[in-house]
C-alpha positions, 0 to 999 in steps of 0.5 A, a space after each residue: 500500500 505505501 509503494 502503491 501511494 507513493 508511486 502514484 503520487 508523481 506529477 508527470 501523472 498529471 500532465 496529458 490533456 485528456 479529459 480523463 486526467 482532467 476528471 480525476 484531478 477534480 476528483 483529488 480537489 473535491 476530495 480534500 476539501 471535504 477530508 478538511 477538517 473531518 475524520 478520514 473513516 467518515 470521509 471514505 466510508 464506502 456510502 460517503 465515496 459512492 455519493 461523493 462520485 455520483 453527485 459531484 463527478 463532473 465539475 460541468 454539471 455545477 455550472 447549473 443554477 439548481 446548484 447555487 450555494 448562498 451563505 450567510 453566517 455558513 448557512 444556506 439562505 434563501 435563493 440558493 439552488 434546487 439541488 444544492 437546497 436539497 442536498 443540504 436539507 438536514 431533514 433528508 436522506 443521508 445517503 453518504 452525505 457531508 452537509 456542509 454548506 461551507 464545503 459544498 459552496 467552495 466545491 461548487 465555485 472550484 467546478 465552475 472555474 474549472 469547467 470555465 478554464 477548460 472552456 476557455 483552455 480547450 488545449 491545457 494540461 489538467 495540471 496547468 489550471 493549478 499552476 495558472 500558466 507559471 512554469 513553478 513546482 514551488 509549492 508556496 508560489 502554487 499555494 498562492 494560486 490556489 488561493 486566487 482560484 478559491 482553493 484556499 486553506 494552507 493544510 487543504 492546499 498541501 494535502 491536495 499538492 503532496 498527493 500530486 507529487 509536489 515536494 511537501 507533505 500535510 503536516 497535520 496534528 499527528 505529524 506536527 505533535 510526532 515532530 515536536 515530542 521527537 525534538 525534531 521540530 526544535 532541532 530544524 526550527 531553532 527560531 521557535 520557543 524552546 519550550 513549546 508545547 502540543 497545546 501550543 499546536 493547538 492554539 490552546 498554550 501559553 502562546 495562544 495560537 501564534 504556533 498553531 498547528 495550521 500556521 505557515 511558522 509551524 507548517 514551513 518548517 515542518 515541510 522542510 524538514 520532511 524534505 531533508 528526511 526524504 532526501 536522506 532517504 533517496 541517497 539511501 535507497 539501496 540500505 532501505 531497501 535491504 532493511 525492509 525489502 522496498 522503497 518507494 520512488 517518493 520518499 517525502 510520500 512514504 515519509 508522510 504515510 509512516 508518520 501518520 499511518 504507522 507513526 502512533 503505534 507499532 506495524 513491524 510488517 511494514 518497518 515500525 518496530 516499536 511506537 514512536 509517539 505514546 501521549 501527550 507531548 508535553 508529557 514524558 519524552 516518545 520512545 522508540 526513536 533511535 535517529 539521532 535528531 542531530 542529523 537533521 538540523 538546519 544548516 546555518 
């Protein structure tokens, strides 16, 4: 499963012009935007994925007023569409559904964009209607247009870019406090308080929410980090492969997979011997990790 993941998270994969490509981009965007926030089993319980394709397959059929999304204080109001009326309505079948007016505007607007850019770019890459024509793989520069295409939220943008094959990870909670209780995060960013916390992360410490989890002095940092952990492995392919028998042609993919699907407890089928994050950070020091942090300070 992590080589499958890995593997399929490479950028070339979203280059060709077919409408094919095109769809299953859309497909990865509408999915992280409901992933945002909710719990993973919710948002691929077999229900939620069926109706997920059945209802929002094909950005085009957005373009319908029956799918006017009107807000005010994140409700649906009055003047909104048929459909999206009626998929929001509470009081109906739940069939797999997420009612989030929220969620369901913000993928409504991103299928209209997508369908008008098509349009308008018959001969684009799926790819390219991301990148808005800048010829970048940096992925702060492709945050900053996602922003202005309505696909905002740095973790949901990140989650979205790492799937891809861009060069980061989504360092959400699991990760944030594995990397914190490690040492690692104090090792890479020396710049951040010595004393921070996993309630910090939270946005519930001493410093409020200036270190929150969900915030670019958190998140850089991380993502750095991440990548020198990756590049390390590239270079040692052949000693990885010999200890576990394989490796993946990602290592910044697999290095996200470990860390949130392996990291909290032991898996030693797929290389986790012992667990590496037990409680709370704030509590007594993680066990099980024998990488010396020093090995991946930042170079001054």
């Amino acid at each position: 499963m992590v080589v499958e993941l890995s593997d399929k998270a490479n950028l070339g994969y979203w280059r060709p012009r077919t409408p094919q490509v095109r769809s299953e981009l859309w497909m990865q965007a509408v999915e992280k935007i409901f992933y945002a926030g909710f719990d993973a089993a919710k948002v691929n319980a077999e229900a939620t994925l069926s109706h997920r394709c059945r209802t929002f397959g094909d950005y085009e059929v957005l373009c319908s007023s029956d799918w006017e999304v009107r807000l005010e204080s994140g409700r649906l109001r009055d003047g909104s569409g048929r459909l999206a009326s009626e998929y929001l309505d509470k009081n109906g079948p739940a069939n797999g559904r997420i009612r989030h007016p929220t969620k369901i505007g913000k993928i409504v607007n991103l299928g209209r964009f997508f369908s008008k850019y098509f349009k308008e770019n018959p001969d684009a890459s799926a790819l390219r209607i991301i990148m808005q024509g800048q010829d970048t793989e940096d992925v702060w520069a492709v945050s900053e247009i996602l922003d202005e295409i309505g696909f905002s939220g740095r973790l949901t943008q990140l989650h979205l870019l790492m799937d891809l094959g861009f060069d980061c990870i989504k360092p959400d909670i699991v990760i944030s406090r594995l990397v914190l209780s490690l040492g690692w995060l104090a090792r890479f960013a020396p710049e951040l308080p010595a004393d921070l916390q996993e309630a910090d992360l939270r946005g519930e410490g001493r410093y409020r929410t200036k270190y929150q989890y969900t915030g670019d002095l958190v998140i850089r940092p991380i993502v750095d980090l991440a990548r020198e952990f990756a590049s390390r492995i590239g270079r040692e392919r052949k000693v990885l492969e010999e200890d576990i028998g394989w490796a993946s042609s990602n290592p910044i993919r697999e290095f996200d997979i470990f860390m949130v699907s392996y990291g909290q407890r032991a898996d030693p089928t797929v290389g986790m011997e012992k667990q590496l994050w037990s409680g709370d950070s704030n509590g007594p020091a993680p066990q099980g990790c024998s990488i010396s942090t020093s090995r991946f300070s930042r170079a001054s």
